[in-house]
C-alpha positions in Angstrom: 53.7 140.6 -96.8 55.0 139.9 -100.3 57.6 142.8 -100.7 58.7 142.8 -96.8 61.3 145.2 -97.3 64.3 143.0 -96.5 67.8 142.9 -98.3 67.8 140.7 -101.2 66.5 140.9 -104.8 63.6 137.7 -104.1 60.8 138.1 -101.5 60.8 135.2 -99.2 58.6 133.1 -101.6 60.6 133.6 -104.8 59.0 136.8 -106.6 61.6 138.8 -107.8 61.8 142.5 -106.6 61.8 145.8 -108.6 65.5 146.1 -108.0 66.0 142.5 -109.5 64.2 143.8 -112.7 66.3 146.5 -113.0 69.3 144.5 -112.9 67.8 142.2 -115.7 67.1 145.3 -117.7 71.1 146.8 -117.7 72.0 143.1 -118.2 70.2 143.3 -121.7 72.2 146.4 -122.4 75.2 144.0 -123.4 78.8 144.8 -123.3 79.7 147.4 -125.7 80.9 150.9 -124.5 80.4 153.8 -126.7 82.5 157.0 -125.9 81.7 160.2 -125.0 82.6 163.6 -125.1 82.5 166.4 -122.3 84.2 166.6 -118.8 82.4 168.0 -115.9 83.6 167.4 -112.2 79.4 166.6 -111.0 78.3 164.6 -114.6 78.9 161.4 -115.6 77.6 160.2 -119.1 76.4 156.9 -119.9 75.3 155.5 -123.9 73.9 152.3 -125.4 73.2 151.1 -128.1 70.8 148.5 -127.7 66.8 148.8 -127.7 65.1 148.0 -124.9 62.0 146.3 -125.2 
């Protein structure tokens, strides 16, 4: 089984799981953090400023 459902972010033969590409996605976000505005005890807010492709 490719995807055997074990802890990692690489099956056993290398392939990277959809976690892993999720990571590489918010790693192309970069490093700049906008502010926000609001305050709500059960929201948190989250903006960038980069495409994604």
């Amino acid at each position: 089984m490719p995807f055997h459902g074990g802890f990692g972010l690489m099956n056993l033969h290398g392939v990277a799981k959809p976690a892993y590409r999720a990571f590489e996605m918010l790693h192309g976000l970069g490093t700049e953090i906008l502010s926000t505005q609001g305050n709500h005890p059960t929201v948190d807010s989250g903006v960038c400023a980069t495409e994604i492709r």
